[in-house]
DOZA-392362 format. One line per field, with one value per residue: x, y, z of N, C-alpha, C in turn; residue in one letter; residue number from 1. Coordinates in steps of 0.02 Angstrom, whole numbers, plus 50000, padded with zeros to 5 digits. Layout:
# DOZA-392362
n.x: X,...
n.y: Y,...
n.z: Z,...
ca.x: X,...
ca.y: Y,...
ca.z: Z,...
c.x: X,...
c.y: Y,...
c.z: Z,...
residu: a,...
num: NUM,...
//
This chain:
# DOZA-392362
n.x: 49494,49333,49257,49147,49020,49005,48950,49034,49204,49280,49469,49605,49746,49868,50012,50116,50001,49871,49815,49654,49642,49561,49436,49410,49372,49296,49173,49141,49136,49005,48931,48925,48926,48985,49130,49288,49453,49628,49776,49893,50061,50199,50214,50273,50229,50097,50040,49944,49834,49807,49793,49689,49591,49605,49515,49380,49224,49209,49312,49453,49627,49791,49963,50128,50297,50403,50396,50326,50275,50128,50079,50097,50041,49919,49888,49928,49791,49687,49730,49683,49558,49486,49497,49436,49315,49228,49117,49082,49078,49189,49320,49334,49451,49523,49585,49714,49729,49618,49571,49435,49278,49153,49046,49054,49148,49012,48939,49037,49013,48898,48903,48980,48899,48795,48883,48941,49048,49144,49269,49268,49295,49344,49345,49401,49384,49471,49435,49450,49557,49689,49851,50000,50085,49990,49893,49960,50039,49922,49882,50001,50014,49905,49919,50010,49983,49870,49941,50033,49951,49831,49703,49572,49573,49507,49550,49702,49756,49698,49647,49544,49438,49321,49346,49320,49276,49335,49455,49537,49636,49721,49792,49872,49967,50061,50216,50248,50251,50238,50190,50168,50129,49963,49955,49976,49879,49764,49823,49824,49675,49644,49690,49635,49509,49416,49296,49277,49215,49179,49165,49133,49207,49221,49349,49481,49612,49715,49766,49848,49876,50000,50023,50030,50137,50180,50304,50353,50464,50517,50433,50347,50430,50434,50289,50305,50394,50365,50371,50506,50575,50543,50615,50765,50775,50763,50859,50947,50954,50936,51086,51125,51065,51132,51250,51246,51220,51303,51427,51391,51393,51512,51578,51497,51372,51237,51114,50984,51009,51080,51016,50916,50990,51035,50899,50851,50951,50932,50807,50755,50829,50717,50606,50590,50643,50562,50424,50448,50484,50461,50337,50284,50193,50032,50009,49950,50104,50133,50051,50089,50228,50213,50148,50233,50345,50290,50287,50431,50451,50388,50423,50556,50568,50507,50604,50708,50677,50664,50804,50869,50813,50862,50993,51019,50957,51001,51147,51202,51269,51264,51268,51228,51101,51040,51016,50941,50841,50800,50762,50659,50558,50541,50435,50316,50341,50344,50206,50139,50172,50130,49997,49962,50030,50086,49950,49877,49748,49742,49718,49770,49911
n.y: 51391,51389,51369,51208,51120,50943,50781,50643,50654,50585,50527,50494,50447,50452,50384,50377,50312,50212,50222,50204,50291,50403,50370,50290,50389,50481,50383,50362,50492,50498,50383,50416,50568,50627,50752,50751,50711,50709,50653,50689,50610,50646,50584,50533,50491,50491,50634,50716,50623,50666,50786,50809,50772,50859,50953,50903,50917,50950,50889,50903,50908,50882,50912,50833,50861,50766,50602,50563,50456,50379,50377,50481,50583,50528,50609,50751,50741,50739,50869,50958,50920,50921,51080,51134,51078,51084,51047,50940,50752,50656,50553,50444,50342,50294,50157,50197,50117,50032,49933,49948,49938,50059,50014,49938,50052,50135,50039,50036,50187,50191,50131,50190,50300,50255,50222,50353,50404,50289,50188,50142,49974,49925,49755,49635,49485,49383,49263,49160,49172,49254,49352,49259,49338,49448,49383,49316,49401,49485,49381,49372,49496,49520,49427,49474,49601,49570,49532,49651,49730,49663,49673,49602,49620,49590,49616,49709,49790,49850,49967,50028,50133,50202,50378,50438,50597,50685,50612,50626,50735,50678,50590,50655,50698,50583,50500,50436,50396,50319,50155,50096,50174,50149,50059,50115,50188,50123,50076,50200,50238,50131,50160,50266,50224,50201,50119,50012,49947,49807,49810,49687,49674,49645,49534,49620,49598,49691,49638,49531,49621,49675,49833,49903,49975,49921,49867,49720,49658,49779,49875,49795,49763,49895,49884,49801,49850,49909,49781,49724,49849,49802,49673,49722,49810,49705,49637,49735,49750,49619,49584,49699,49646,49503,49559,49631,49502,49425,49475,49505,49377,49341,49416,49327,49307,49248,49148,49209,49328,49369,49386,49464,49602,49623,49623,49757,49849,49837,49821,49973,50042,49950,49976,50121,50143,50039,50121,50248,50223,50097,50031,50189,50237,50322,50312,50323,50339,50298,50202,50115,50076,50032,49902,49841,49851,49729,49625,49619,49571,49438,49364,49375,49255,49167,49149,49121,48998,48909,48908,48852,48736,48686,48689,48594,48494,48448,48478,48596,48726,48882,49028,48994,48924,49022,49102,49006,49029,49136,49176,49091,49165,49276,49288,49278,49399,49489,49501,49511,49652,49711,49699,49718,49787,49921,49965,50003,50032,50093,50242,50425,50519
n.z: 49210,49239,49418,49458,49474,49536,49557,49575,49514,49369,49351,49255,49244,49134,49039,48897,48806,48714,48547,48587,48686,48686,48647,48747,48821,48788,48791,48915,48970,48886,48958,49095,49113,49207,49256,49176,49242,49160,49173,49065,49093,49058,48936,48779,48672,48562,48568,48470,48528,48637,48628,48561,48665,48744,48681,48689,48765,48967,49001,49072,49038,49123,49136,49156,49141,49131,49166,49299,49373,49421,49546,49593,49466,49496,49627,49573,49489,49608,49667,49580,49556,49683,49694,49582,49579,49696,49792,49757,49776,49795,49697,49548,49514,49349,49246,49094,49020,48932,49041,49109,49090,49031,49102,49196,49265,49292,49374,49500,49514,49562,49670,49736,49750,49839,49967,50019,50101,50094,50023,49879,49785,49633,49612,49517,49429,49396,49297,49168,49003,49088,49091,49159,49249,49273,49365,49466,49528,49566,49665,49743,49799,49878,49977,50046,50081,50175,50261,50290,50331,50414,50340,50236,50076,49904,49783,49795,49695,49599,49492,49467,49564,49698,49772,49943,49967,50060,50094,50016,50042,50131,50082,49959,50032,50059,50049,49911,49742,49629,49568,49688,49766,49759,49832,49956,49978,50000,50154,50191,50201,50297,50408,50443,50467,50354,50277,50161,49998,49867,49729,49605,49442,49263,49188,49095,48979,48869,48726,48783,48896,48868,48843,48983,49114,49219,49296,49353,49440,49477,49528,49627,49721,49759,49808,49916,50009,50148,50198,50177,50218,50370,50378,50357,50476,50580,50541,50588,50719,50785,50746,50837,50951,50957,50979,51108,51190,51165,51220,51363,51384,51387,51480,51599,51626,51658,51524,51526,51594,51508,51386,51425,51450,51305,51259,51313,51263,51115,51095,51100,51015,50927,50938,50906,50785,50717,50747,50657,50541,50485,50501,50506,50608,50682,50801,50974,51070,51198,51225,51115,51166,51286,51248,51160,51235,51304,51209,51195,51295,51316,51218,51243,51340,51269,51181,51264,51325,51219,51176,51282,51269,51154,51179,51272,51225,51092,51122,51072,50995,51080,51059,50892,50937,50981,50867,50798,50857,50877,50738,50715,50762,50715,50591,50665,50767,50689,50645,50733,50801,50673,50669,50821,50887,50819,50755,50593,50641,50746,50848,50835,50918
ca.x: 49430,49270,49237,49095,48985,48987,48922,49112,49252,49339,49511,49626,49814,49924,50075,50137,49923,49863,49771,49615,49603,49519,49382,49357,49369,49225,49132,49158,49103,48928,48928,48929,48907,49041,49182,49373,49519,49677,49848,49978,50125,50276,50214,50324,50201,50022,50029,49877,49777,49785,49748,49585,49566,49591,49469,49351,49195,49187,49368,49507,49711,49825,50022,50197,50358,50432,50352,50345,50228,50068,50053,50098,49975,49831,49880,49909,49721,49685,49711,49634,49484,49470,49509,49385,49242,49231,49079,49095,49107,49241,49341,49338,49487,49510,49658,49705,49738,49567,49527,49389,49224,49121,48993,49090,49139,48962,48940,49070,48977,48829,48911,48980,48838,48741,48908,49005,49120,49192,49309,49227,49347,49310,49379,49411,49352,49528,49427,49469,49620,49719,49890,50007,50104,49931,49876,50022,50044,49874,49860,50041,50005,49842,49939,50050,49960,49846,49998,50053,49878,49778,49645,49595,49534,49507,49587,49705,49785,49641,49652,49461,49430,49297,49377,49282,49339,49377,49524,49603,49710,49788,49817,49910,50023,50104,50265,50274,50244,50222,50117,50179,50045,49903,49960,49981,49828,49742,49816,49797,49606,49628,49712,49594,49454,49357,49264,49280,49155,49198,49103,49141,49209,49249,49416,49482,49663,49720,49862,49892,49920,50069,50022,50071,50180,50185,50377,50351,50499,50543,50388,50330,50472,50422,50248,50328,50429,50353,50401,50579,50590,50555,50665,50810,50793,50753,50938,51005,50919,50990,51151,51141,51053,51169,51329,51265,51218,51399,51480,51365,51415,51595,51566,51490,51322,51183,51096,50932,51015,51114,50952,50894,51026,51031,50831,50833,50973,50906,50711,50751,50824,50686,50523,50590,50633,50496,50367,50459,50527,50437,50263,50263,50144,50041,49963,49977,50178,50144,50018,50139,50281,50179,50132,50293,50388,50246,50306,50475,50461,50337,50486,50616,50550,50508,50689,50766,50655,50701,50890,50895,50815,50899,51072,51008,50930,51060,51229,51212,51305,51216,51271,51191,51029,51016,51012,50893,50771,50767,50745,50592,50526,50542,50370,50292,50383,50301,50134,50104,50197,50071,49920,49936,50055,50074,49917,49823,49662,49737,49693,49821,49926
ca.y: 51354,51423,51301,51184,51055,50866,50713,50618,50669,50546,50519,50442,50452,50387,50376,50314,50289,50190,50276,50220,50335,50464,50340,50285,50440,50492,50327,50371,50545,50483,50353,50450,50616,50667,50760,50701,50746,50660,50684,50679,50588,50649,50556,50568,50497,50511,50687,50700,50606,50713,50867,50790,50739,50928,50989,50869,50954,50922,50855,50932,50885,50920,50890,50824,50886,50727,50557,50568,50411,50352,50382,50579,50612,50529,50670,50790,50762,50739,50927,50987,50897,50971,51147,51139,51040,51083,50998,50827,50710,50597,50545,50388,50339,50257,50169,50212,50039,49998,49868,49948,49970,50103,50002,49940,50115,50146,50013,50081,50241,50164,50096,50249,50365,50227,50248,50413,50381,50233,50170,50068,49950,49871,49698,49569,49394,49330,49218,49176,49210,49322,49338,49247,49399,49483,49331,49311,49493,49499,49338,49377,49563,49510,49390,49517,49658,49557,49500,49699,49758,49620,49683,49556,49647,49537,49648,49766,49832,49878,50039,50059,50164,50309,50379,50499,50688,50674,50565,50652,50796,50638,50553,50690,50700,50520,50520,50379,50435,50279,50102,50076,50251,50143,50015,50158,50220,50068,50084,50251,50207,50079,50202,50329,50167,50210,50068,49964,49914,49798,49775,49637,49702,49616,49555,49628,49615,49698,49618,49514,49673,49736,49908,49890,50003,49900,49798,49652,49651,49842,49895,49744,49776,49960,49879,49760,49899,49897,49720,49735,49885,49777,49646,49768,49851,49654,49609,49786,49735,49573,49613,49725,49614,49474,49573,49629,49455,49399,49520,49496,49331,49353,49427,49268,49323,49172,49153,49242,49373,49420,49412,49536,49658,49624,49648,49808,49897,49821,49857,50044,50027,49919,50012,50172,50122,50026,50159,50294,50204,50036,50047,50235,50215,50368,50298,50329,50323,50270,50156,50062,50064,49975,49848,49847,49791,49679,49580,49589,49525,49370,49323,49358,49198,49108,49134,49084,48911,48860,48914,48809,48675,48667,48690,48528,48404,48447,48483,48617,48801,48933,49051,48947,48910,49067,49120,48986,49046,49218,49159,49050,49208,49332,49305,49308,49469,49547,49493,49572,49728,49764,49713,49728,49869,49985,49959,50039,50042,50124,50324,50464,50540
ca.z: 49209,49312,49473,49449,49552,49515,49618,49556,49469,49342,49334,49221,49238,49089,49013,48854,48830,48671,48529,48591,48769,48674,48627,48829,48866,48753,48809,48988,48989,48871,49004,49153,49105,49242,49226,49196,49232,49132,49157,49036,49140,49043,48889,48734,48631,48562,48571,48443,48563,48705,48617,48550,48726,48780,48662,48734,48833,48996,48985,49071,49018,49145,49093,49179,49093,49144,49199,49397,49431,49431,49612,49585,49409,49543,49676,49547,49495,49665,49695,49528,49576,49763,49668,49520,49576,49782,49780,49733,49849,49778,49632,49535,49462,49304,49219,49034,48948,48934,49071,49130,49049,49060,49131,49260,49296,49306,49436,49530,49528,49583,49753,49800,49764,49913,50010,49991,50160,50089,49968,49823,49740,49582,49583,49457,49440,49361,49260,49090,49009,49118,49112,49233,49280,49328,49429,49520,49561,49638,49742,49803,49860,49921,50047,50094,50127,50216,50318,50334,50363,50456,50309,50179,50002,49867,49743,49804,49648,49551,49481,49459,49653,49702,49853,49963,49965,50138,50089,49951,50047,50168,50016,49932,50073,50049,50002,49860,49671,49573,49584,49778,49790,49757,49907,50013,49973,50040,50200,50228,50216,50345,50472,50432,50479,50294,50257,50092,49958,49850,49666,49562,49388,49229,49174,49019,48953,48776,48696,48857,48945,48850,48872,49049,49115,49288,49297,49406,49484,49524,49563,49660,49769,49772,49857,49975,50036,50216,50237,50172,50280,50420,50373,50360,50545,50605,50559,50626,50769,50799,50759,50911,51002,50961,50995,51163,51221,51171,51267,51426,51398,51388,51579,51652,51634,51603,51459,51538,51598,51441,51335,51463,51435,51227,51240,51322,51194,51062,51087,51111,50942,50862,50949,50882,50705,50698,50754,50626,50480,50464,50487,50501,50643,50693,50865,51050,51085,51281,51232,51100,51181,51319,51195,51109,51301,51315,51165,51183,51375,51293,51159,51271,51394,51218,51151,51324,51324,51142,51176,51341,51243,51098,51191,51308,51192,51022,51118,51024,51029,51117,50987,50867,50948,50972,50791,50757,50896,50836,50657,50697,50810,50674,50554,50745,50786,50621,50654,50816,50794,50623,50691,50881,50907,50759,50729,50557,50663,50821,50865,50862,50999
c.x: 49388,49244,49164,49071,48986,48982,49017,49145,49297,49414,49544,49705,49867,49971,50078,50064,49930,49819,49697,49583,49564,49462,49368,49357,49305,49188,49116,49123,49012,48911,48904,48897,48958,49101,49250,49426,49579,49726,49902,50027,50177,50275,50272,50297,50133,49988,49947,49836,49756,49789,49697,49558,49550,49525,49374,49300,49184,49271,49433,49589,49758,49895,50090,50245,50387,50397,50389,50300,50165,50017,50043,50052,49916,49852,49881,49811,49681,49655,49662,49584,49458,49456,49444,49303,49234,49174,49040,49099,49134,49244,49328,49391,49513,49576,49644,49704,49680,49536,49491,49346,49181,49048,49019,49110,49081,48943,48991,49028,48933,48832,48911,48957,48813,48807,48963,49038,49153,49247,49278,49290,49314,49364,49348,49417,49413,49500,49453,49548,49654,49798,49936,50056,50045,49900,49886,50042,50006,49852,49929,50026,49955,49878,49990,50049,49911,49909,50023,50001,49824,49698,49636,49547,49550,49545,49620,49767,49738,49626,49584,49450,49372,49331,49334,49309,49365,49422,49595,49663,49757,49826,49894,49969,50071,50163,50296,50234,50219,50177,50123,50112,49990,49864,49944,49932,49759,49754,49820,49726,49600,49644,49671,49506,49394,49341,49276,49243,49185,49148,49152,49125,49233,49343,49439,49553,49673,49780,49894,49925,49988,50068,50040,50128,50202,50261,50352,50386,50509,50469,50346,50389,50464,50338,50249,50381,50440,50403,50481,50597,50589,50610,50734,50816,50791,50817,50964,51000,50951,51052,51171,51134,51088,51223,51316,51271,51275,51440,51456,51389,51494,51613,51545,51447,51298,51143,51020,50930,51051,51046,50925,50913,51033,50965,50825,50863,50953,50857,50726,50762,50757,50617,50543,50608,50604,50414,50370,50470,50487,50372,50229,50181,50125,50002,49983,50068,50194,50113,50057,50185,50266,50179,50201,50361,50359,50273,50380,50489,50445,50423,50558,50596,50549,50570,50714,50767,50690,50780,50902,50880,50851,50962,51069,50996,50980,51123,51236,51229,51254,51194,51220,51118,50993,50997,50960,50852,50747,50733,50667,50534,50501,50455,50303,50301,50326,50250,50102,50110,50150,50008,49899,49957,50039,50026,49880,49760,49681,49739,49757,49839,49889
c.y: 51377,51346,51279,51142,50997,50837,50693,50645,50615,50568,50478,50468,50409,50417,50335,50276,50254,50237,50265,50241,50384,50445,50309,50358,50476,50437,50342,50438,50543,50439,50382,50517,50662,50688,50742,50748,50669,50686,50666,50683,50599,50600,50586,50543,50497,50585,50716,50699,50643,50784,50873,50774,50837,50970,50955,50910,50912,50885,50905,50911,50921,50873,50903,50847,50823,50671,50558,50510,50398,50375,50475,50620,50578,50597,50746,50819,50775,50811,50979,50980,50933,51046,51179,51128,51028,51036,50934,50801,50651,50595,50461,50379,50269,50238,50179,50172,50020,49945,49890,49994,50015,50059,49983,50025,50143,50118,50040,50145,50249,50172,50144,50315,50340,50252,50299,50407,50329,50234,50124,50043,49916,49804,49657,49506,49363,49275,49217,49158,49248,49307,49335,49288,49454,49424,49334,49347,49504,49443,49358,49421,49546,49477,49450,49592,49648,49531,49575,49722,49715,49646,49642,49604,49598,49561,49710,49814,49840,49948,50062,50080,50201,50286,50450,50547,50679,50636,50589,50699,50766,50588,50589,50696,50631,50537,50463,50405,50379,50215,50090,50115,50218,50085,50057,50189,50189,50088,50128,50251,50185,50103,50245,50300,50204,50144,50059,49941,49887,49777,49737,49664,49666,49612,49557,49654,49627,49681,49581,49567,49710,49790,49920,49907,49983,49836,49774,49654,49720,49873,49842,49752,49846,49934,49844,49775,49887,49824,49734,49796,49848,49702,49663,49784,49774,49636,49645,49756,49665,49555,49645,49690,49551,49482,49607,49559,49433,49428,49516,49436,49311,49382,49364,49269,49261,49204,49193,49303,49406,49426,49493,49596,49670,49658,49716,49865,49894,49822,49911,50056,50025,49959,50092,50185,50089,50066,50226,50280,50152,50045,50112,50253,50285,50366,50311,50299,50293,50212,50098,50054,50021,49891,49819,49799,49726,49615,49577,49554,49452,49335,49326,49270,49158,49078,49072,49010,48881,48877,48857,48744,48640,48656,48610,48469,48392,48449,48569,48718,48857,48982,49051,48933,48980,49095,49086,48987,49108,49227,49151,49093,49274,49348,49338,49371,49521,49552,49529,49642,49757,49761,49736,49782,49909,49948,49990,50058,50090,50220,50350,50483,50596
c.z: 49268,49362,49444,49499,49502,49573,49617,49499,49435,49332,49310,49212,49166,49071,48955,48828,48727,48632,48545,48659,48734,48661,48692,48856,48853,48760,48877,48988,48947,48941,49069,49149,49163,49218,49231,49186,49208,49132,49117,49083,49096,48981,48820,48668,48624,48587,48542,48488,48632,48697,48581,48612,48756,48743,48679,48780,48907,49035,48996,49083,49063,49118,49143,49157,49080,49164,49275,49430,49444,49480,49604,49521,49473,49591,49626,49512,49533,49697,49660,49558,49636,49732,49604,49533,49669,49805,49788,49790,49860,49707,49633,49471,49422,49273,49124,48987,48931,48975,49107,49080,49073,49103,49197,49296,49325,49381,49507,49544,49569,49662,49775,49812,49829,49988,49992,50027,50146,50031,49946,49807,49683,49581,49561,49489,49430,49338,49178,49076,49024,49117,49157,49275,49337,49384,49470,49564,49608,49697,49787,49853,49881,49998,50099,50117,50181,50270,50356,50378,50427,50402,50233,50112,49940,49806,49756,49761,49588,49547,49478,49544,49637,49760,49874,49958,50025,50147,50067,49979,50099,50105,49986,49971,50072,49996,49927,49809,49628,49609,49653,49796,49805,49827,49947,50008,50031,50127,50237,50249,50282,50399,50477,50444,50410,50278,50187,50069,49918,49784,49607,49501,49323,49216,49129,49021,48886,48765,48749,48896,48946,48871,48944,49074,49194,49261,49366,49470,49530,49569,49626,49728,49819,49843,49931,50038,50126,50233,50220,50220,50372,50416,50385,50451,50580,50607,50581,50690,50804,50777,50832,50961,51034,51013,51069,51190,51213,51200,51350,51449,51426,51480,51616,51652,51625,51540,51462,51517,51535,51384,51371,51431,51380,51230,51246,51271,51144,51043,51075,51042,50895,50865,50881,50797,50672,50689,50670,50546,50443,50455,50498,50540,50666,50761,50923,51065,51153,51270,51189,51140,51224,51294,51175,51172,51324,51297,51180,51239,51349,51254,51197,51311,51329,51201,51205,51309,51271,51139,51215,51301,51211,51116,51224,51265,51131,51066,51093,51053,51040,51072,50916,50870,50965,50917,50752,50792,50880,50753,50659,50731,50760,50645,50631,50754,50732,50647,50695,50838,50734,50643,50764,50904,50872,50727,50679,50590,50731,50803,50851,50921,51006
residu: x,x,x,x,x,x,x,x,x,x,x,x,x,x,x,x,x,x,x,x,x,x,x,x,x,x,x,x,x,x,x,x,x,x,x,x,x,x,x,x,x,x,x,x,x,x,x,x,x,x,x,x,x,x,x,x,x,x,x,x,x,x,x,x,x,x,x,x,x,x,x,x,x,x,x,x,x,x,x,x,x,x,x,x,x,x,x,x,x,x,x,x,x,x,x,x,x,x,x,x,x,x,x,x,x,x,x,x,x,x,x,x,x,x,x,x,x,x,x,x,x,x,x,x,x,x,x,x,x,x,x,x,x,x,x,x,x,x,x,x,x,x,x,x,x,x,x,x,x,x,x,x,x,x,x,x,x,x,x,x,x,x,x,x,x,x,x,x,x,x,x,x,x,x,x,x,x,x,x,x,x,x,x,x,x,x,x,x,x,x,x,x,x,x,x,x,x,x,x,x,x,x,x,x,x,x,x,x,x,x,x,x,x,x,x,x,x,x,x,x,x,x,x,x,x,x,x,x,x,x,x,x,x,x,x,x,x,x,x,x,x,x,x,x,x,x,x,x,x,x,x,x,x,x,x,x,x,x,x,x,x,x,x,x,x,x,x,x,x,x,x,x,x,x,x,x,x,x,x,x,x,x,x,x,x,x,x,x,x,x,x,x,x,x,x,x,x,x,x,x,x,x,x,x,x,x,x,x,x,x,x,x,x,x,x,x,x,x,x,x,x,x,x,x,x,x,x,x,x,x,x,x,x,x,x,x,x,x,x,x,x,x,x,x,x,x,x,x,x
num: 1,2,3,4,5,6,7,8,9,10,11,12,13,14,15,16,17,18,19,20,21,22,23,24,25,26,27,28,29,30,31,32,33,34,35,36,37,38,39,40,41,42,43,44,45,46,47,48,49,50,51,52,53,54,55,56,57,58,59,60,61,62,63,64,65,66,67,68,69,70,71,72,73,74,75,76,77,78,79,80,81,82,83,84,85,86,87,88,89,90,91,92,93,94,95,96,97,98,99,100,101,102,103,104,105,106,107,108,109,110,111,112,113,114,115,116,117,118,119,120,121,122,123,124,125,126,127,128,129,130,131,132,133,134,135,136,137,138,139,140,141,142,143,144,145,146,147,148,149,150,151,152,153,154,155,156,157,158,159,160,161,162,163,164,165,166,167,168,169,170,171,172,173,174,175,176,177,178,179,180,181,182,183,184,185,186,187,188,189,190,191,192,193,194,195,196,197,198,199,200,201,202,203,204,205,206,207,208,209,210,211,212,213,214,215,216,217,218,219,220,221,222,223,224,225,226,227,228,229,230,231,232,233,234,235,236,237,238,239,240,241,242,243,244,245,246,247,248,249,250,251,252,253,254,255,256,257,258,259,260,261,262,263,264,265,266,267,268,269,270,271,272,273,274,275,276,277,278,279,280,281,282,283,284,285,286,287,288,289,290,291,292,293,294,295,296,297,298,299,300,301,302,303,304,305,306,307,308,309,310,311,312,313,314,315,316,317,318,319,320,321,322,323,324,325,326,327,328,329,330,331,332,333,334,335,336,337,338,339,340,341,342,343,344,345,346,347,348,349
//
């Protein structure tokens, strides 16, 4: 195919697509008049339809062997697009079930012709009949990416995007393939400080959203990843931190000083599998770590207090109160480490 120029490039990733993508797809390109790219994800059926789609002007079919992911057909168009259409100055991508109209697409268009450095989102009203799988889905992740991020988006699994060009080749580099991609997409944005538009788009389910190749549970897990990743190193973490303070103890130590000596093995631990693993942080390493002793000095003095208390006013085993001071310290612990340390908004080294 000979390179071309466009303002935006549509994309539309599917899988498993219904027979009528070839009829938004031909709505979408009268609509717009831009060009699309669509990838066959490893489909195994509706063959037909995506070789009326290839013959399509204007309309180019790229093809998986295998389904690899949602997240990996967007980067695969991703690079087409960069490669074909140098140009452009952003994609807008589209999902294949039909819940977005070309007019909405349009709108979309609209925004991020006024801003091309941003990210448009199209979100949905959830009025109506929607179903309560999609509801649910998006007020939860809303709470909890505003909980990883400190950034509130009103819809942040809405497949309707433009994203600037200047996005697409950090994009491509993420290593997640399927719907988690479109999380992580988000907060690459937010590290990368791109601003967010948000246009208010209809909400349209077919068949209650059968077509829906989103599982609830696995993939929902796939987006909540981060946090379960920090959950995970939080109990390695006090485990260690535990099993020194019981052994400091076992010496004679007080209950200060053995936090002391738990905190310090057990930060070195948590900074560094927190910076690499958890929130994959890509900011000043002197300047967190700063931050990072900051906090655990603050919670060490918290712990102590609610240990001493709890051991004074309950009776109650040190052990024990310890376990339920670290507990009640934990959502704390998160909070400050995503927004204040590993922060999305902070600079590189």
């Amino acid at each position: 195919m000979s390179v071309s120029s466009a303002d935006q490039v549509l994309i539309i990733p599917s899988y498993q697509p219904n027979p009528e993508l070839l009829g938004l797809v031909r709505s979408l390109r009268s609509a717009t008049e831009a060009p699309i790219i669509v990838v066959n994800d490893g489909s195994s059926q509706q063959q037909e339809v995506f070789d009326q789609i290839s013959d399509e002007p204007g309309v180019t079919l790229l093809r998986h062997a295998v389904n690899l992911g949602k997240g990996a057909a967007l980067k695969t168009a991703f690079n087409r697009a960069l490669i074909d259409h140098p140009e452009a100055k952003g994609v807008l991508t589209v999902d294949a079930d039909g819940q977005h109209t070309p007019e909405d697409v349009k709108k979309v268009k609209t925004a991020f012709e006024a801003n091309p450095n941003s990210m448009v989102l199209g979100v949905r009203k959830f009025e109506g009949k929607v179903p309560f799988r999609s509801r649910f889905g998006n007020q939860m992740t809303r709470f909890v990416f505003q909980a990883l991020t400190g950034k509130g988006l009103t819809d942040t699994q809405t497949g309707l995007r433009a994203i600037p060009k200047n996005l697409l080749k950090e994009l491509m580099q993420i290593r997640s393939n399927r719907y988690e991609f479109e999380t992580d997409m988000l907060i690459e944005a937010i590290q990368r400080r791109v601003p967010f538009r948000e246009v208010p788009i209809r909400t349209v389910y077919i068949d209650n959203n059968e077509s829906s190749h989103f599982d609830p549970l696995r993939d929902s897990l796939r987006i909540y990843f981060v946090f379960i990743r920090f959950a995970l190193s939080s109990i390695t973490t006090s485990i260690i931190d535990y099993s020194v303070f019981a052994l400091a103890r076992m010496f004679g130590a007080s209950i200060l000083g053995s936090l002391i000596v738990g905190r310090i093995v057990a930060g070195a631990f948590n900074f560094s599998v927190g910076k690499k693993l958890v929130f994959k942080s890509k900011g000043n390493t002197r300047r967190e770590a700063l931050r990072f002793v900051s906090l655990v000095i603050a919670l060490m003095f918290v712990s102590n207090f609610l240990i001493q208390e709890m051991v004074k006013l309950f009776n109650m085993n040190v052990y024990v109160a310890k376990a339920l001071s670290e507990g009640t310290l934990f959502i704390i612990s998160f909070a400050v480490q995503r927004i204040m340390i590993f922060s999305p908004y902070e600079s590189k080294d």
